[in-house]
N, C-alpha and C positions, 0 to 999 in steps of 0.2 A: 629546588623543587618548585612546582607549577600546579597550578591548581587547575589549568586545561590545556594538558599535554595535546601535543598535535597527535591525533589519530585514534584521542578518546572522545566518546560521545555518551551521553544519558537521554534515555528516551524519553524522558519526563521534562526536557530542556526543549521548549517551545517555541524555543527562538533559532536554537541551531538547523544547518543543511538548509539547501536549499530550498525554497517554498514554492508549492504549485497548491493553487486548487484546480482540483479535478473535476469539480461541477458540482450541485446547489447543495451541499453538506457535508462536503469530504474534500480533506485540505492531506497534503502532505510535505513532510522532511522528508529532502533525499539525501542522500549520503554516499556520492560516487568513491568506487577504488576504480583499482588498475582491471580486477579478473570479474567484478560485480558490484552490485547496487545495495544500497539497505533501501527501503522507504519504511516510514513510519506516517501510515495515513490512520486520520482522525476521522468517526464518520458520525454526526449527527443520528438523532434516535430516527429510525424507520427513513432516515435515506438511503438511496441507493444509486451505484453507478453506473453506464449506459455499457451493454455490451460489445467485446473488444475482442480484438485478439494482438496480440505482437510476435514477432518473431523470437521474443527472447524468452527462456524457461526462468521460471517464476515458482518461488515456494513462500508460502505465506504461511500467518504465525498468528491465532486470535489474541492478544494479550490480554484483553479484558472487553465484559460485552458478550452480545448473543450475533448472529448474524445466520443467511440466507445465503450459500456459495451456488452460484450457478456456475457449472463448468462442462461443456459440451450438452447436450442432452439430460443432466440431471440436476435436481437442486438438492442441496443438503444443507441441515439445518449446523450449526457450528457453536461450540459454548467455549469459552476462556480456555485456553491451552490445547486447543484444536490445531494440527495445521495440514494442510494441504500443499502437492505438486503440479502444478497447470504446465505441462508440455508447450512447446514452442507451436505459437498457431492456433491455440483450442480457443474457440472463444468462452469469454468470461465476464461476470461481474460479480458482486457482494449488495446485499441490503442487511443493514443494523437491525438490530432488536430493536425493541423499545426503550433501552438504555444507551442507547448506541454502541460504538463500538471503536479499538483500537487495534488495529492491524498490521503489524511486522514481518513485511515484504522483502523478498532477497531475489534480485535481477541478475540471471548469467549470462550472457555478458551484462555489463551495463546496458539501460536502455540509451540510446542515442541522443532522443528526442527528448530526455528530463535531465541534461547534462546540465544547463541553465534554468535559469529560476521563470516562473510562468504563475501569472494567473489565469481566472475566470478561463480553462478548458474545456466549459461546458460537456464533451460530448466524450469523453476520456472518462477512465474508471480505474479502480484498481483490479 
């Protein structure tokens, strides 16, 4: 027995996946497979990320925290165990509450371009 089996992971574990920051308060763990993505991004209280769009469909997860989801034309407010689908293409970003927030991301396919580890992306969001 192994105390970290290959192809488990705890979202609480701040060290694993690969690490990007996204720009000035929102860092993430990614977690590539074969068919899709996990990210688990961390966002500072009242930051937010620059709007985006990708080609890949995206379903997101509030785990804990308040957050501002702007996703084509509307914004909606989001509380801990909220989650949303962002279609391939729509643009998008998120701003934290006041307590910030923690976000559990799932990329279909994988994204490409967060296969390797990156910092300081300034202009990138979740």
């Amino acid at each position: 027995m192994t105390d970290k089996p290959e192809n488990f992971f705890n979202i609480n574990d701040k060290e694993a996946g690969n690490y990007r920051k996204l720009g000035e308060g929102l860092t993430s763990r990614l977690f590539p497979g074969d068919q899709a993505m996990i990210s688990v991004v961390r966002i500072e209280p009242n930051a937010e990320g620059t709007l985006h769009h990708h080609e890949e469909e995206q379903w997101g997860f509030l785990v804990e925290g308040s957050a501002l989801r702007t996703q084509g034309d509307e914004q909606i407010k989001v509380k801990a165990g909220g989650f949303w689908r962002t279609p391939s293409n729509v643009p998008h970003t998120i701003k934290a509450g006041p307590d910030g927030a923690v976000v559990f991301d799932v990329f279909a396919p994988p994204r490409k371009a967060y296969l390797k580890p990156a910092r300081d992306l300034g202009s990138k969001g979740t």
